[in-house]
DSSP file (Angstrom, degrees, kcal/mol; ACC not computed):
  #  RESIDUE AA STRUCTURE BP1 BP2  ACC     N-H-->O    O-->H-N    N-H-->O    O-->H-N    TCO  KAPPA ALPHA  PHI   PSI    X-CA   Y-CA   Z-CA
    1    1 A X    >         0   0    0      0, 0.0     3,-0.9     0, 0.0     4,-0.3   0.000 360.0 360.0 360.0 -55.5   17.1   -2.4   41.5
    2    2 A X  T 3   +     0   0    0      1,-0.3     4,-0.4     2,-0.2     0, 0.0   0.243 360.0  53.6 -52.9   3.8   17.7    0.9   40.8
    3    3 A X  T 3  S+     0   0    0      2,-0.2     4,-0.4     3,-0.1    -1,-0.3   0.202 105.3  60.2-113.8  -8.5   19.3    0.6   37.4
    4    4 A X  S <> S+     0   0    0     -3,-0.9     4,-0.8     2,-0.1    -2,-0.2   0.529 100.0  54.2 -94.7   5.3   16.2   -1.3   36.5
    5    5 A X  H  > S+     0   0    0     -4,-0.3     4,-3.4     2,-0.2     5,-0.3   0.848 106.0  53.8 -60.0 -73.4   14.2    1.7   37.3
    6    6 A X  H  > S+     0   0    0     -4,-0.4     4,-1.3     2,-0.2    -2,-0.1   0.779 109.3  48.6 -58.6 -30.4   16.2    3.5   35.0
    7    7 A X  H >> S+     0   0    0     -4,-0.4     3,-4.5     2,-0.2     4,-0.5   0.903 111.4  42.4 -50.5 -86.3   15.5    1.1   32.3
    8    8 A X  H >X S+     0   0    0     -4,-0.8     4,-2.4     1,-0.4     3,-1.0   0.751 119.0  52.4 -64.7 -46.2   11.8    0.7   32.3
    9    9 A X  H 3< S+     0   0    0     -4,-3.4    -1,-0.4     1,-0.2     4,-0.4   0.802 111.6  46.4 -72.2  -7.9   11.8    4.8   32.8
   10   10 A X  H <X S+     0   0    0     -3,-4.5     4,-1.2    -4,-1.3    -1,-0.2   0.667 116.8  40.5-106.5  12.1   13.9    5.2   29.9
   11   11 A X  H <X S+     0   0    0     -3,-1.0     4,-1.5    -4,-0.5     5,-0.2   0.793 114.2  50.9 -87.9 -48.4   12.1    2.8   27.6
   12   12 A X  H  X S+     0   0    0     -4,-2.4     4,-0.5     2,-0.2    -2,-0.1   0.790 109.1  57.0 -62.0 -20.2    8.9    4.0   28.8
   13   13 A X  H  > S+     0   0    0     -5,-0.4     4,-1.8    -4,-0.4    -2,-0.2   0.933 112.7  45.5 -75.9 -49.0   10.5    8.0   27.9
   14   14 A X  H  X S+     0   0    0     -4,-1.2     4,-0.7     2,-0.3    -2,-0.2   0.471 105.3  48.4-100.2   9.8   11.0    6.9   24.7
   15   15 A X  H  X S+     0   0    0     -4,-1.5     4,-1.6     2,-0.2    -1,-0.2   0.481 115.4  53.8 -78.7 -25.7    8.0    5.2   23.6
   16   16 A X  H  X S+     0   0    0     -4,-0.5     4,-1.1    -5,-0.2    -2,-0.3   0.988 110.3  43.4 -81.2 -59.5    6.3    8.5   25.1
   17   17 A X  H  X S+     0   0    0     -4,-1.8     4,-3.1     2,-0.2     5,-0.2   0.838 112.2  56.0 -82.7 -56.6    8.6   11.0   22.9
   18   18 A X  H >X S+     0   0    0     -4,-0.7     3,-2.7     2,-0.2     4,-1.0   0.744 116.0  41.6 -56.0 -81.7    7.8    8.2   19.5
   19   19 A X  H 3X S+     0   0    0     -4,-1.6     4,-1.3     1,-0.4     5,-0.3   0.648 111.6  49.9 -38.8 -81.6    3.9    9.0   20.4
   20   20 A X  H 3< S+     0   0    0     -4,-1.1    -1,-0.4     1,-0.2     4,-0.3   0.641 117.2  44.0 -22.7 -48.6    4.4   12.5   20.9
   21   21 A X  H XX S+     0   0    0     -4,-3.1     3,-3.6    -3,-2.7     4,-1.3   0.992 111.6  50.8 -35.5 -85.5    6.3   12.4   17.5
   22   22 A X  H >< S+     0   0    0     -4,-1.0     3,-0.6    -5,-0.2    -2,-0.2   0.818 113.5  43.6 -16.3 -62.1    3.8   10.4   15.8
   23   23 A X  T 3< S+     0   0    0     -4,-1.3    -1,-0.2     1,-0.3    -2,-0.1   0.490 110.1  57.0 -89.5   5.0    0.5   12.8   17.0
   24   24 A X  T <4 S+     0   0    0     -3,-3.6     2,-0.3    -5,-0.3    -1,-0.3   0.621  97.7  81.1-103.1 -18.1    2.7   15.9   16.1
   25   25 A X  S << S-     0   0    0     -4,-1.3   114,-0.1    -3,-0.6   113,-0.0  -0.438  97.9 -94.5 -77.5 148.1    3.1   14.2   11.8
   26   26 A X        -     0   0    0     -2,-0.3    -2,-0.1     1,-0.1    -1,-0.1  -0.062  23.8-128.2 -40.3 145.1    0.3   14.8    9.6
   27   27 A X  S    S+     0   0    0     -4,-0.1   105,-1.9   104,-0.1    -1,-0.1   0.774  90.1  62.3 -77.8 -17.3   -2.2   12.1    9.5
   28   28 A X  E     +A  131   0A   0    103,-0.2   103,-0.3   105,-0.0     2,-0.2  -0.284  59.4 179.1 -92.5-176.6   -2.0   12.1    5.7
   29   29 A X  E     -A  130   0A   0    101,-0.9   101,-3.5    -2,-0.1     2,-0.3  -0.814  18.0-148.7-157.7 161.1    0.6   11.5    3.4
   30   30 A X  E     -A  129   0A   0     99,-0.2     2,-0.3    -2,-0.2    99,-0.2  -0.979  18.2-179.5-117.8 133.1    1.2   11.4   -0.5
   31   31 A X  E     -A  128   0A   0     97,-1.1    97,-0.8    -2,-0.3     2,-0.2  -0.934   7.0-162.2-131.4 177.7    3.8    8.9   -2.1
   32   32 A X  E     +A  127   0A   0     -2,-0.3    95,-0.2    95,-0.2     2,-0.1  -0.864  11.1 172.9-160.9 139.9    4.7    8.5   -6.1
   33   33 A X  E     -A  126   0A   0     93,-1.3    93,-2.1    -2,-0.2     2,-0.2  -0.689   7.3-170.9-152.5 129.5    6.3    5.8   -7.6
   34   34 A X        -     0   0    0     91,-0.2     2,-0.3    -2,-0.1    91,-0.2  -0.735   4.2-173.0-115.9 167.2    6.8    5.3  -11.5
   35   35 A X        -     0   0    0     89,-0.2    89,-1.0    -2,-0.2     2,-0.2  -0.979  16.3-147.7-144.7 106.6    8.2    2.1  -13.9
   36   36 A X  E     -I  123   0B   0     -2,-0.3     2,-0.7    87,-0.2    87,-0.2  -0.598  30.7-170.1 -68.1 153.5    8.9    2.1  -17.7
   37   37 A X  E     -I  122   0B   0     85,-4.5    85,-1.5    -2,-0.2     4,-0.1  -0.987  29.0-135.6-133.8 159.1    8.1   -1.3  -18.7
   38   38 A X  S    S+     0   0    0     -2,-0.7     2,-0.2    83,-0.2    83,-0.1  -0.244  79.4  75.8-100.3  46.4    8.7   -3.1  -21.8
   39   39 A X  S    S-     0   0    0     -2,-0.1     2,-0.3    83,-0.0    -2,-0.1  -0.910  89.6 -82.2-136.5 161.7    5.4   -4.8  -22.2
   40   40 A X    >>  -     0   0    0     -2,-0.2     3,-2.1     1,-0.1     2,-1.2  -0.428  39.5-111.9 -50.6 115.9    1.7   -3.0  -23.6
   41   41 A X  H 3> S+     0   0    0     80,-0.9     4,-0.7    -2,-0.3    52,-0.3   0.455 116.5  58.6 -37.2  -5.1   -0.4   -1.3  -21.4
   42   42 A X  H 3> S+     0   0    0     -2,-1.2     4,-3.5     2,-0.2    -1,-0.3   0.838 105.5  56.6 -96.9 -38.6   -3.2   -3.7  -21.4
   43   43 A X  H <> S+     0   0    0     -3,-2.1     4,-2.1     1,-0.2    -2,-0.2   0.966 114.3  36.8 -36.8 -42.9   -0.5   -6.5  -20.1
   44   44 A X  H  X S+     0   0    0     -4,-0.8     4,-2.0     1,-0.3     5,-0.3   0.923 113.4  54.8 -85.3 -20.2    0.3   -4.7  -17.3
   45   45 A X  H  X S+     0   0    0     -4,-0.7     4,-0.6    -5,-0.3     5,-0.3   0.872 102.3  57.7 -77.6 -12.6   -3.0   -3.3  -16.7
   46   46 A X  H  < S+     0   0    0     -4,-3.5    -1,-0.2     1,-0.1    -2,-0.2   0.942 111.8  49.8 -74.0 -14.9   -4.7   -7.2  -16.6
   47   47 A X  H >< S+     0   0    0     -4,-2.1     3,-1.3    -5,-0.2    -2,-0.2   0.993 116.2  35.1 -75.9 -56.2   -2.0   -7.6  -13.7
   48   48 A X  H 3< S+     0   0    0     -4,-2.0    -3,-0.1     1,-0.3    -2,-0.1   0.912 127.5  40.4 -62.2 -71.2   -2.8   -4.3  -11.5
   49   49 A X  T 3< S+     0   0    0     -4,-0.6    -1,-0.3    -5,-0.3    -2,-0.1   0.617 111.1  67.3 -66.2  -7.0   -6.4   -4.5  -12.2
   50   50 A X  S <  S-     0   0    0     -3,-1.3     2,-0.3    -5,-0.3    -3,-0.1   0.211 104.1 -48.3 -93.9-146.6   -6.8   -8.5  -11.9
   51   51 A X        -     0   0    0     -5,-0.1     2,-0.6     1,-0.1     3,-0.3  -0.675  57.9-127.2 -88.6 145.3   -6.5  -11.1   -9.0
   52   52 A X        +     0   0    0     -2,-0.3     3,-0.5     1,-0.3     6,-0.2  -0.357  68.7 124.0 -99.5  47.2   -3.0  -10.3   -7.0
   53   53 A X        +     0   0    0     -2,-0.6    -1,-0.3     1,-0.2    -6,-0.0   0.478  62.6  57.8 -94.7  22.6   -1.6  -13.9   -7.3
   54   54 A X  S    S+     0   0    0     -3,-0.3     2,-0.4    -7,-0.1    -1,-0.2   0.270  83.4  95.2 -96.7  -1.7    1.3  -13.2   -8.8
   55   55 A X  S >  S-     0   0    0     -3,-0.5     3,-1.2     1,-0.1    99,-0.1  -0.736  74.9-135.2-101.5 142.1    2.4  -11.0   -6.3
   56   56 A X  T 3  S+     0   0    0     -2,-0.4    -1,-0.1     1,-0.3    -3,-0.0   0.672  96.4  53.5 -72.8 -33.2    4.7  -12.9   -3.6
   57   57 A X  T 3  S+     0   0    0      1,-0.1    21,-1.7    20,-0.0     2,-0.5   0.122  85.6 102.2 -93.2  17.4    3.4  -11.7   -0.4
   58   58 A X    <   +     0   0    0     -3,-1.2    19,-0.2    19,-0.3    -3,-0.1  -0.925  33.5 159.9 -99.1  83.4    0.1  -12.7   -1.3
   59   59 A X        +     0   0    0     -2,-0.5     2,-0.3    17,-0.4    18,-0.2   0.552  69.1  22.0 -96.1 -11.5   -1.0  -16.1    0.3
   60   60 A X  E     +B   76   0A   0     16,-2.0    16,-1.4    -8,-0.1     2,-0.3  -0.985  57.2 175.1-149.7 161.5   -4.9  -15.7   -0.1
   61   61 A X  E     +B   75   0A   0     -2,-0.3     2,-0.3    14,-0.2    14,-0.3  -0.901   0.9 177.2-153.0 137.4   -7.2  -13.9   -2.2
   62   62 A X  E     -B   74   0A   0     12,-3.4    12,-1.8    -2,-0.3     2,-0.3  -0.986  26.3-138.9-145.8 155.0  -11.2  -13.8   -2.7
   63   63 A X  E     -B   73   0A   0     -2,-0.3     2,-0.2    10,-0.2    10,-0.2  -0.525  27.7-154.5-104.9 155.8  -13.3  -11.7   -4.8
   64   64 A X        -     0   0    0      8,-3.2     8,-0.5    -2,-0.3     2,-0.2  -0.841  39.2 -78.6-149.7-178.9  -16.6  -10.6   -2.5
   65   65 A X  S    S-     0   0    0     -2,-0.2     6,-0.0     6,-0.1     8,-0.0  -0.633  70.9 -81.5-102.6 142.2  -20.0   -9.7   -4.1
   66   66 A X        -     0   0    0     -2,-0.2     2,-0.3     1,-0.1     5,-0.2   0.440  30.7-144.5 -37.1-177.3  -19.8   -5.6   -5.6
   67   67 A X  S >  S-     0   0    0      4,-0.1     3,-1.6     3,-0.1    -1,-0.1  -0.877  84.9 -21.2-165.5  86.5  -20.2   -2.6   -3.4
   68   68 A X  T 3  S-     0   0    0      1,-0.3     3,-0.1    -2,-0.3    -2,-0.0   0.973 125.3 -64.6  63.5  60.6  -22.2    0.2   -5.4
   69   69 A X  T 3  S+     0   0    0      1,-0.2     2,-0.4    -3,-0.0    -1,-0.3   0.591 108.2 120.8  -2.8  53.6  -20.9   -1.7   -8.3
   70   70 A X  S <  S-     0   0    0     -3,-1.6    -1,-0.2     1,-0.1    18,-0.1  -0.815  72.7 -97.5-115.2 159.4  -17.2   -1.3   -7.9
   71   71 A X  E     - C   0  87A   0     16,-0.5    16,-0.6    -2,-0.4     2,-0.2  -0.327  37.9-159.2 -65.7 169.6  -15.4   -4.8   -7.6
   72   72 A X  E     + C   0  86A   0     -8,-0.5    -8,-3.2    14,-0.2     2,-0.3  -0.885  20.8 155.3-170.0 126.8  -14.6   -5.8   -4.4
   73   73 A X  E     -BC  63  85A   0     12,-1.9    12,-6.4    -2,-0.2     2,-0.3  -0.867  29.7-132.0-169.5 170.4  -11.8   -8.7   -2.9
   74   74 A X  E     -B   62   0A   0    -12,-1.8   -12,-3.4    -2,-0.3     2,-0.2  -0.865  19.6-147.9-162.0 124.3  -10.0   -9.1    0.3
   75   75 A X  E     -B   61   0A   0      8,-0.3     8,-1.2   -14,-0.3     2,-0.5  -0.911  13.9-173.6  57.6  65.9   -6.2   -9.7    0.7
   76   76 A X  E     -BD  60  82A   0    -16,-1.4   -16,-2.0    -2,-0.2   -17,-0.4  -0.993  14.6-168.4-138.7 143.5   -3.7  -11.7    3.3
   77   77 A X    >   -     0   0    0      4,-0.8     3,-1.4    -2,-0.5   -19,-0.3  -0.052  43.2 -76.9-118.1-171.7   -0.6  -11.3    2.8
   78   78 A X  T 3  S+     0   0    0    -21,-1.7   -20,-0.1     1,-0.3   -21,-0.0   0.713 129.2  59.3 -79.4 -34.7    2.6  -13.5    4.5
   79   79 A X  T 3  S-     0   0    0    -22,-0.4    -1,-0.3     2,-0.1    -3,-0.0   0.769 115.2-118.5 -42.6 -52.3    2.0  -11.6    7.6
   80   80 A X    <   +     0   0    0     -3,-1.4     2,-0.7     1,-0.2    -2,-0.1   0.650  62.6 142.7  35.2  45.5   -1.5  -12.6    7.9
   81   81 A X        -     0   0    0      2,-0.0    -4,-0.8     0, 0.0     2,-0.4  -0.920  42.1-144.6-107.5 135.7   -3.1   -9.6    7.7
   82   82 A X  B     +D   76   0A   0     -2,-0.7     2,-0.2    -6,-0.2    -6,-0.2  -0.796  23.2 179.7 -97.9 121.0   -6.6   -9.5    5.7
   83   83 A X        -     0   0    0     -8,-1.2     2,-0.3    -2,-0.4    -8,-0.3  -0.650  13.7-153.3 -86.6 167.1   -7.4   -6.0    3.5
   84   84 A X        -     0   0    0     -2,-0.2    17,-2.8   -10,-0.2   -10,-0.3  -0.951  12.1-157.5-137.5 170.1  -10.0   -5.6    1.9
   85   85 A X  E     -CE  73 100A   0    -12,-6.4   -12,-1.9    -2,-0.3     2,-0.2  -0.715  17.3-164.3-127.6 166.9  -10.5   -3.2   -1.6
   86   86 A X  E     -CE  72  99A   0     13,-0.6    13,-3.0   -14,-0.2     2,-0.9  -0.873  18.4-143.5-124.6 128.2  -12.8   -1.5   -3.6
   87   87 A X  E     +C   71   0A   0    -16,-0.6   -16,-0.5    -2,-0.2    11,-0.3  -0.815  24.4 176.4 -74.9  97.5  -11.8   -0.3   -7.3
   88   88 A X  E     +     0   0A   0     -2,-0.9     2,-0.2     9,-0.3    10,-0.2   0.478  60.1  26.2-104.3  40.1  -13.6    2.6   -7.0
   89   89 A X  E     + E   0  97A   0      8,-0.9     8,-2.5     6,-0.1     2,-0.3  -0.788  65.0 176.6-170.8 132.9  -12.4    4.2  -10.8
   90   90 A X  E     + E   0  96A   0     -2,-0.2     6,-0.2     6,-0.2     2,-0.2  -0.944  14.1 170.1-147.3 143.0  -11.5    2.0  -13.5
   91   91 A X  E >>  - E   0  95A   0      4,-2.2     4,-3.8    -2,-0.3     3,-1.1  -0.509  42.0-111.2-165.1  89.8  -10.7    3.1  -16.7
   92   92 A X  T 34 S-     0   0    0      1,-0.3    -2,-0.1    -2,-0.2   -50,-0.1  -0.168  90.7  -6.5 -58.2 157.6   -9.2    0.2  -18.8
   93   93 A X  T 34 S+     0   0    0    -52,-0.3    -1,-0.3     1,-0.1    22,-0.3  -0.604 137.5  50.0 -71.3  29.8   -6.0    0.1  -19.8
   94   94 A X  T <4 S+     0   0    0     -3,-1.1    21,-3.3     1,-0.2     2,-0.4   0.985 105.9  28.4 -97.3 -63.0   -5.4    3.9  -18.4
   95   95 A X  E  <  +EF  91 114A   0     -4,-3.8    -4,-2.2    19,-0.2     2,-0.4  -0.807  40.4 166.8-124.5 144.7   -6.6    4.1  -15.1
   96   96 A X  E     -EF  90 113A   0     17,-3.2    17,-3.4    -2,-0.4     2,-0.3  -0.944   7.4-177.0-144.4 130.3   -7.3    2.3  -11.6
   97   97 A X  E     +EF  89 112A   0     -8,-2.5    -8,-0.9    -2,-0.4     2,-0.3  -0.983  21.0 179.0-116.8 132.3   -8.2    4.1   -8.1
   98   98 A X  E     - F   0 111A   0     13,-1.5    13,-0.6    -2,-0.3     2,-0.3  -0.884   8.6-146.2-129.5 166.1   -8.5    1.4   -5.5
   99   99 A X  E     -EF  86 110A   0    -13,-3.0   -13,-0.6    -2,-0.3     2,-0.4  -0.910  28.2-114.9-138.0 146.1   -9.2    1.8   -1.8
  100  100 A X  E     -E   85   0A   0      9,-2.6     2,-0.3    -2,-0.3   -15,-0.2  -0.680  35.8-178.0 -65.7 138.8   -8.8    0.6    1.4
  101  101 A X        +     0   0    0    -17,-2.8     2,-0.2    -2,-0.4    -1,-0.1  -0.582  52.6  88.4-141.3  64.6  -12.5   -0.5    2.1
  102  102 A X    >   -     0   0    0     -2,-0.3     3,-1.0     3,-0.1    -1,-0.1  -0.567  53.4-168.1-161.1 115.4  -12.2   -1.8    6.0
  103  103 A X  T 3  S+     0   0    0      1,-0.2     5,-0.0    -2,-0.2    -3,-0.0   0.237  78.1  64.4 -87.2 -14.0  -12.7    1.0    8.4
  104  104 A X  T 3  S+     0   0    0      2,-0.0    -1,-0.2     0, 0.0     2,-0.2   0.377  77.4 104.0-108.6  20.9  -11.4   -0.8   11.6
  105  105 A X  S <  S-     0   0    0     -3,-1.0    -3,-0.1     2,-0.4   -22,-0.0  -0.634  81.3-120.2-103.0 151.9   -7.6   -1.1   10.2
  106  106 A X  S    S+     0   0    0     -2,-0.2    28,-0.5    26,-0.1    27,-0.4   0.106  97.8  30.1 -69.0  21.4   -5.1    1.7   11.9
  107  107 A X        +     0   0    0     25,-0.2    -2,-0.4    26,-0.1     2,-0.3  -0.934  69.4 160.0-161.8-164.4   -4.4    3.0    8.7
  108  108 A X  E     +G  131   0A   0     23,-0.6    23,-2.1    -2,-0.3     2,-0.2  -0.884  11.9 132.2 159.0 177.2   -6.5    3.3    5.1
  109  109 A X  E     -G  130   0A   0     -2,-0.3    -9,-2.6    21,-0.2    21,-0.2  -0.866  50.5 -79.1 136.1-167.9   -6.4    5.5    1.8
  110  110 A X  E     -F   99   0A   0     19,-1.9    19,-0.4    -2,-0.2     2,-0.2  -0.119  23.6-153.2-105.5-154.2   -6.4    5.0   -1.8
  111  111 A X  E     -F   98   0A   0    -13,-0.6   -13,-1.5    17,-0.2     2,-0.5  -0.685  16.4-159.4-153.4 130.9   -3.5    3.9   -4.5
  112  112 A X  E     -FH  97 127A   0     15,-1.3    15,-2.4   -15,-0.3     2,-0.5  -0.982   1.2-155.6-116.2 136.5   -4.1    5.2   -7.8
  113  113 A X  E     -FH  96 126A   0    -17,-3.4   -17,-3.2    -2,-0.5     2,-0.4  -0.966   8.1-174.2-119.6 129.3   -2.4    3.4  -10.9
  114  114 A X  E     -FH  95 125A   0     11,-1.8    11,-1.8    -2,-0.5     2,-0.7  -0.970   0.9-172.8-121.7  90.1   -1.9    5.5  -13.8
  115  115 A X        -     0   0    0    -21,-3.3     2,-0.4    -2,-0.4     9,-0.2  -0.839   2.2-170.9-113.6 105.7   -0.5    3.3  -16.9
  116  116 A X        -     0   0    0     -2,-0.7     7,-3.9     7,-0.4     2,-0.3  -0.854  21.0-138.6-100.1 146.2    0.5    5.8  -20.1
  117  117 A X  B     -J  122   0B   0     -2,-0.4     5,-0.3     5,-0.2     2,-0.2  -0.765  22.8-178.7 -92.0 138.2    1.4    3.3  -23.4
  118  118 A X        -     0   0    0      3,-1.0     2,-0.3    -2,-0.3     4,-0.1  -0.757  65.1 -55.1-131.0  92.2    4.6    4.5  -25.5
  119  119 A X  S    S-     0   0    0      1,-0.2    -2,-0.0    -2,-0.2     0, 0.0  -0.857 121.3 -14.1 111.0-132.7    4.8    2.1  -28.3
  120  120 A X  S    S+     0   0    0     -2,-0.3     2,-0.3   -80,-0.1    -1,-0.2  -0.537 133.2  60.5 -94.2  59.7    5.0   -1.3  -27.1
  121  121 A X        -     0   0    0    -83,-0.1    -3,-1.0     2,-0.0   -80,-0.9  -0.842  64.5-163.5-141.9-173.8    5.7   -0.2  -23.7
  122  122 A X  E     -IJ  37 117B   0    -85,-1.5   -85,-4.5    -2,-0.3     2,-0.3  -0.999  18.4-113.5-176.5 178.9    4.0    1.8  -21.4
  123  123 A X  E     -I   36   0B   0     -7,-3.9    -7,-0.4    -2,-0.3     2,-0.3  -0.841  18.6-152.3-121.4 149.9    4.6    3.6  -18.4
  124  124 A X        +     0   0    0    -89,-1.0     2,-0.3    -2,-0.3    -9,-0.2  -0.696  14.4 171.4-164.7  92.1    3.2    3.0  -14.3
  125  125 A X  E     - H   0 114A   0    -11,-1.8   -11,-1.8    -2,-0.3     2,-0.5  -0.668   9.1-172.8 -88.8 137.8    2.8    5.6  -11.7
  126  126 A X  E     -AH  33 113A   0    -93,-2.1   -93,-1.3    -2,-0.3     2,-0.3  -1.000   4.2-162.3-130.2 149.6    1.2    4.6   -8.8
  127  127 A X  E     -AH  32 112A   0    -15,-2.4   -15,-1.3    -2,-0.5   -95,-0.2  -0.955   3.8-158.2-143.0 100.8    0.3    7.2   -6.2
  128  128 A X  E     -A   31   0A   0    -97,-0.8   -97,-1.1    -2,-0.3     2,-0.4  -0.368   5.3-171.5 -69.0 156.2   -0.5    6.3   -2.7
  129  129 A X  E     -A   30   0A   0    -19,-0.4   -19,-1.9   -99,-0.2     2,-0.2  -0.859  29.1-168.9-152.6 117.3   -2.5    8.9   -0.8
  130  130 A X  E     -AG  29 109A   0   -101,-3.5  -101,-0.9    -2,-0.4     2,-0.2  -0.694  24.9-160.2-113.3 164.6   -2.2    7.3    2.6
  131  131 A X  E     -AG  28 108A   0    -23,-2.1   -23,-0.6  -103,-0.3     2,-0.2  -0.877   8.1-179.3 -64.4 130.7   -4.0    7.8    6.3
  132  132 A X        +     0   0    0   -105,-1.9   -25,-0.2    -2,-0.2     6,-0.1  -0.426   2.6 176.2-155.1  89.7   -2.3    6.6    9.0
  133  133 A X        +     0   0    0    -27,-0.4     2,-0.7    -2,-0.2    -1,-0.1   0.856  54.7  84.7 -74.3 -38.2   -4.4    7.3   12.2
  134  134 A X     >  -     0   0    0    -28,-0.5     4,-2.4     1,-0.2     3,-0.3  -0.663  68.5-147.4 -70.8 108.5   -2.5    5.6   15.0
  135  135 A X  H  > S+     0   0    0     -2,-0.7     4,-3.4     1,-0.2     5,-0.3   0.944 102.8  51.2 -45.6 -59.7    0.4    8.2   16.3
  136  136 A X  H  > S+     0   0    0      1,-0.2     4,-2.3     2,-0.2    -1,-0.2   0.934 114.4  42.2 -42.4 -68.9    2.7    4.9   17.2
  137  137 A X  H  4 S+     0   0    0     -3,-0.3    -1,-0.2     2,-0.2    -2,-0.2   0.783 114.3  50.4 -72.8 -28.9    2.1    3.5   13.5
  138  138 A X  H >X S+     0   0    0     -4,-2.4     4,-1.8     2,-0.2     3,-1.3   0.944 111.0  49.5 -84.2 -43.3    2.6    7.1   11.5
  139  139 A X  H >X>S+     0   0    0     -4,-3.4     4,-3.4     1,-0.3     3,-0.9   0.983 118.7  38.2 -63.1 -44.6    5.8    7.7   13.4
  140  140 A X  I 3<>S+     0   0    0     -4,-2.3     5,-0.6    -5,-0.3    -1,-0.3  -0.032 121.8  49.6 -64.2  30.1    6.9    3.8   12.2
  141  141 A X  I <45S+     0   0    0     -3,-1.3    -1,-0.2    -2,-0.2    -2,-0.2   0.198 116.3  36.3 -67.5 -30.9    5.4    4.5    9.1
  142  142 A X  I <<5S+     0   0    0     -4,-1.8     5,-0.4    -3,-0.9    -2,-0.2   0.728 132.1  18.6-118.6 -52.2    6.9    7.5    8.6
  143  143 A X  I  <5S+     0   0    0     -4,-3.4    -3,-0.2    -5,-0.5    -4,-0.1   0.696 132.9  33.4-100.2 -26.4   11.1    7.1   10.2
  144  144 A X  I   <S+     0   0    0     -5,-0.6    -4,-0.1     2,-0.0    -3,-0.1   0.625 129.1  22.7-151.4-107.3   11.3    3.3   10.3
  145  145 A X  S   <S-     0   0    0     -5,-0.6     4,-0.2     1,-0.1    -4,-0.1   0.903  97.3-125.1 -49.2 -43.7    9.2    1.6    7.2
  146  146 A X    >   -     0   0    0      1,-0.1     3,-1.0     2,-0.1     4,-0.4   0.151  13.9-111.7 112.1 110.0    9.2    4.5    4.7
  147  147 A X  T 3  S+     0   0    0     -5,-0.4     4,-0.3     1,-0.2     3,-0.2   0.913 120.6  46.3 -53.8 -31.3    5.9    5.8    3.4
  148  148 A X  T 3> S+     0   0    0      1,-0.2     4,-2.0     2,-0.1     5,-0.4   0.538  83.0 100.3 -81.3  -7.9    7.1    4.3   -0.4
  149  149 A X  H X> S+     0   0    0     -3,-1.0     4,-2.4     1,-0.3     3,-1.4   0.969  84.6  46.0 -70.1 -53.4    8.3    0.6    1.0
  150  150 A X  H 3> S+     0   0    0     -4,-0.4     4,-1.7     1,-0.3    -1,-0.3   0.877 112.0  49.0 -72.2 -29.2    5.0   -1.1   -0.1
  151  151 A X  H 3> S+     0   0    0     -4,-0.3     4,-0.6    -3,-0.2    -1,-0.3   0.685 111.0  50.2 -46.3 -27.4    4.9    0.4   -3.4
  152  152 A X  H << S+     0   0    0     -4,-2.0     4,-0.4    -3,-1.4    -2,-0.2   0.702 109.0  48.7 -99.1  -8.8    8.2   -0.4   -4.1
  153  153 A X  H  X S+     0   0    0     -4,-2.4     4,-2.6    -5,-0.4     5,-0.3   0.893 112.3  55.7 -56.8 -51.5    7.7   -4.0   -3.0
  154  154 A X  H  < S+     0   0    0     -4,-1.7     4,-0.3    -5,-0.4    -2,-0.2   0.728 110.9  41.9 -44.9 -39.6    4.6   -3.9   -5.4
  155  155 A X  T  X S+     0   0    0     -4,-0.6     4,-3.0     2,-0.2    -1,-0.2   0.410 110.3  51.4-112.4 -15.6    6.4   -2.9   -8.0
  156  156 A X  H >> S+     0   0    0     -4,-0.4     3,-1.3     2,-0.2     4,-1.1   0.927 110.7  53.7 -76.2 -69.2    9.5   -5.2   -7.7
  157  157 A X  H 3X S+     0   0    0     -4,-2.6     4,-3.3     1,-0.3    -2,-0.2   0.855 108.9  51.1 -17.6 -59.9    7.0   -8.0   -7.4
  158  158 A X  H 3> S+     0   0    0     -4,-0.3     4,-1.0    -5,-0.3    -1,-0.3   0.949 110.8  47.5 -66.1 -38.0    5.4   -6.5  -11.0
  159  159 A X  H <X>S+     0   0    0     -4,-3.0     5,-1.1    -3,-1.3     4,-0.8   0.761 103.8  60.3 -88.4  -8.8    8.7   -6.5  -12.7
  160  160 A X  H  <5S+     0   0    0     -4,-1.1    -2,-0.2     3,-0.2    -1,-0.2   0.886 111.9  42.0  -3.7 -70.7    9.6  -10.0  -11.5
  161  161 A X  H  <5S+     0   0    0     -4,-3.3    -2,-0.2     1,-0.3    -3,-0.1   0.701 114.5  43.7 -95.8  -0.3    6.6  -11.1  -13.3
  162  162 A X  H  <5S-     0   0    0     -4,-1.0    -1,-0.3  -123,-0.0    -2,-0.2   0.860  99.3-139.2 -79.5 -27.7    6.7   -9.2  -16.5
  163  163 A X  T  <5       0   0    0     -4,-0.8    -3,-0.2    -5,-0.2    -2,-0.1   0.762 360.0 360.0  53.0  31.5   10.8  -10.1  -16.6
  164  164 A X      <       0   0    0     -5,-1.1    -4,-0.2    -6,-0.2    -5,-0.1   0.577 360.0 360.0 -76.7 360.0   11.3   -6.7  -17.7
C-alpha cells in the first residue's frame, strides 16, 4: 500500500511541476516555416487558399456563410477535432492571413502564407503566430509536439500533392 502512495504522489508531483512549467511559458509563440517549390505561385496559392481536401488529415470540410466578408469554413481532421477559419487578408497569388475563428478551443492564432514567384517556381513561408492558453497544452505544445509539427505536416502534405 505504501509504494502505491508513492506512485499516485509521484505522478500527481509531476503533472503539478508540467502545469507549473506550462503557466511559467509565454502564452504566445511565433513559428516560420518556408518551401521552394517547382510549380507557379497561383498553383500553389489555389491549394492554400482553396478547400483543404487534398490534405490527408482532413476527413470533412464545409464552407459556412462570410463573417464581415472574409470566407469562412470549418475543419475535422482524423482526430475528430472541428476548427473553424476565417481568411481574414487575402491577396491573390501573394498573400493569405487566416485565423482561428472559434473562441472556446484551448488554443487559437493566425497562420499567415506568404507565396514569392521566381520564374516558374515560387516560394512559401508560412508563419504561425500561435496562443496556447491552457498551461498543460503550452507545456505539450511547447517540449513534447513542437510548436512547428503542424506546419510541417501541412507542408509535407503540400509537396505530396504538387510531386515536387
Amino acid at each position: 500500500m505504501k509504494w502505491l502512495l508513492i506512485v499516485i504522489l509521484s505522478i500527481a508531483g509531476i503533472l503539478i511541476l508540467i502545469v507549473l512549467i506550462g503557466a511559467l511559458l509565454p502564452r504566445k509563440h511565433t513559428a516560420s516555416r518556408k518551401i521552394s517549390l517547382h510549380h507557379p505561385a497561383q498553383t500553389v496559392w489555389n491549394l492554400v487558399s482553396g478547400p483543404p481536401t487534398w490534405r490527408p488529415d482532413i476527413t470533412h470540410y464545409q464552407e459556412l456563410p462570410p463573417h464581415e466578408d472574409h470566407r469562412m469554413w470549418r475543419e475535422t481532421d482524423k482526430h475528430n477535432q472541428t476548427i473553424t477559419y476565417e481568411a481574414i487578408e487575402s491577396t491573390p497569388p501573394h498573400r493569405l492571413v487566416t485565423k482561428i475563428a472559434d473562441p472556446s478551443l484551448p488554443f487559437g492564432g493566425t497562420w499567415t502564407y506568404e507565396i514569392v514567384p521566381t520564374g516558374d517556381s515560387c516560394t512559401l513561408t508560412i508563419t504561425e503566430n500561435g496562443e496556447v492558453y491552457n498551461p498543460l497544452f503550452r507545456f505539450v505544445s511547447r517540449f513534447i509536439i513542437g510548436h512547428t509539427a503542424t506546419l510541417d505536416g501541412y507542408l509535407k502534405a503540400l509537396n505530396a500533392k504538387l510531386g515536387s
